[in-house]
C-alpha positions in Angstrom: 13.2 -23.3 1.3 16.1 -21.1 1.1 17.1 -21.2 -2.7 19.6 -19.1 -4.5 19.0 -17.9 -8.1 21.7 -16.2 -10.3 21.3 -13.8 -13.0 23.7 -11.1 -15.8 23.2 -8.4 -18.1 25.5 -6.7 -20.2 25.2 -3.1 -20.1 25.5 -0.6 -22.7 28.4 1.3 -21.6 29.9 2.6 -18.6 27.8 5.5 -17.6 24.8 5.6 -14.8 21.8 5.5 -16.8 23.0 2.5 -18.6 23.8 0.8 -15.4 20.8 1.6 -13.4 18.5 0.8 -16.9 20.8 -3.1 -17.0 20.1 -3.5 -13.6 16.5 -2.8 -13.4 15.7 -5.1 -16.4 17.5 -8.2 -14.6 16.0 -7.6 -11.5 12.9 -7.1 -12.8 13.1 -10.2 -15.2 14.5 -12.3 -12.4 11.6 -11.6 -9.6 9.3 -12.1 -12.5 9.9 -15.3 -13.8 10.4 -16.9 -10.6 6.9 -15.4 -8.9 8.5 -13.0 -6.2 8.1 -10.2 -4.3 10.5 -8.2 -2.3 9.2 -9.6 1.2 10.8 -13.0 -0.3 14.1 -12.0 -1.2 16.7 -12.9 1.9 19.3 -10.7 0.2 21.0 -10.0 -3.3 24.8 -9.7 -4.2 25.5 -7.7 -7.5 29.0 -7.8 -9.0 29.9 -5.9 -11.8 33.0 -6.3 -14.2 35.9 -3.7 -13.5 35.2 -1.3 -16.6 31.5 -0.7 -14.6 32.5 2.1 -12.0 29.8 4.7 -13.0 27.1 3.6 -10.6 26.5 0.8 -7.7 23.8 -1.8 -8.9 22.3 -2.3 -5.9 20.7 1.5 -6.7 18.8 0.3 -8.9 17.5 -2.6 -6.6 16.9 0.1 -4.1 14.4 2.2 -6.9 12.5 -1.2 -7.0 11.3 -1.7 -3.6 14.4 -3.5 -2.0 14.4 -0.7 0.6 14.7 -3.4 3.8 16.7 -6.3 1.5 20.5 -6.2 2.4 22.4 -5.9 -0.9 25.8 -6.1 -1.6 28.1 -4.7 -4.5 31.3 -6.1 -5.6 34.0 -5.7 -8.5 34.5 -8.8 -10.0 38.5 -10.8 -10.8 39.8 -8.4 -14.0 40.2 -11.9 -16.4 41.6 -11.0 -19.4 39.5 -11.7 -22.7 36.2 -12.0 -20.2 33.1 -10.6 -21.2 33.1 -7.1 -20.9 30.0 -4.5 -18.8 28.2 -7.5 -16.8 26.5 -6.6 -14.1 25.8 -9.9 -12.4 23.5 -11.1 -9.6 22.8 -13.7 -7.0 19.8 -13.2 -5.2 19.0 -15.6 -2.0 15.4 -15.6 -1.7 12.2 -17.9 0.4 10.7 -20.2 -2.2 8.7 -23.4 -2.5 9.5 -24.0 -5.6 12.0 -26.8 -6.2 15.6 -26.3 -7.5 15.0 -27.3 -10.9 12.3 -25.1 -11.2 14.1 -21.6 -10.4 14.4 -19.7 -13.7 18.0 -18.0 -13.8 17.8 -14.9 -16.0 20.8 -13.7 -18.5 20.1 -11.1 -20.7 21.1 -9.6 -23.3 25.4 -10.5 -24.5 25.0 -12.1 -21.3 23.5 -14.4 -22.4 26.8 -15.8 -23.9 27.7 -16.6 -20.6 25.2 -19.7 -19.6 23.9 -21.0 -23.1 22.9 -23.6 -21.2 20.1 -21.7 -19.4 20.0 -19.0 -21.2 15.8 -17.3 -21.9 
C-alpha cells in the first residue's frame, strides 16, 4: 500500500548547518518509527517557512541515502503570526502497515503544530 506520512521540525535559525542538522533529525526520526528504508520511500516533499532560505532540505535527505528518491523543495504561504523556521515534510512511501498505524513525527516547537499526534 501507498501511504503518505507527514512530519516538521523547527530549526534553530536560518543558517545551513541548522537546516541540514533539523532536517536530518526528522528524516531520521520519521524512517525510524515507521520501520523504513530508502528503497520504500516513493518520494518526499519538504517545504520550509519563508525565513528558511540558507539551505534546500532535501540536501540533507540526499546525505542520508535518498540518492535515487525524487524530492521536492518548496517555500511555504508567508501567514502572518505562523510558526516560524519549520522545515516540513511529506514523505509518500510502500508500506503494509495500516493507516492508523503510520507514526507522524513533529519535533521539537513543531510539535505545537499537531498536539494531537505529537511524540
Amino acid at each position: 500500500m501507498v501511504r503518505a506520512i507527514r512530519g516538521a521540525i523547527q530549526v534553530d535559525g536560518n543558517d545551513r548547518d541548522a537546516i541540514l542538522a533539523g532536517t536530518t533529525e526528522l528524516v531520521t526520526e520519521v524512517m525510524g518509527r515507521n520501520n523504513l528504508t530508502t528503497d520504500d520511500v516513493i518520494s518526499v516533499i519538504f517545504t520550509c517557512t519563508p525565513d528558511l532560505t540558507a539551505e534546500f532540505p532535501a540536501l540533507a535527505a540526499r546525505k542520508l541515502g535518498f540518492h535515487d528518491v525524487p524530492l521536492l523543495c518548496a517555500t511555504e504561504i508567508d501567514v502572518p503570526g505562523a510558526l516560524p523556521r519549520v522545515v516540513r515534510l511529506m514523505a509518500h512511501v510502500q508500506t503494509d502497515r495500516p493507516r492508523q498505524e503510520i507514526q507522524h513525527v513533529y519535533l521539537r516547537g513543531a510539535a505545537a503544530l499537531r498536539v494531537d499526534i505529537a511524540q
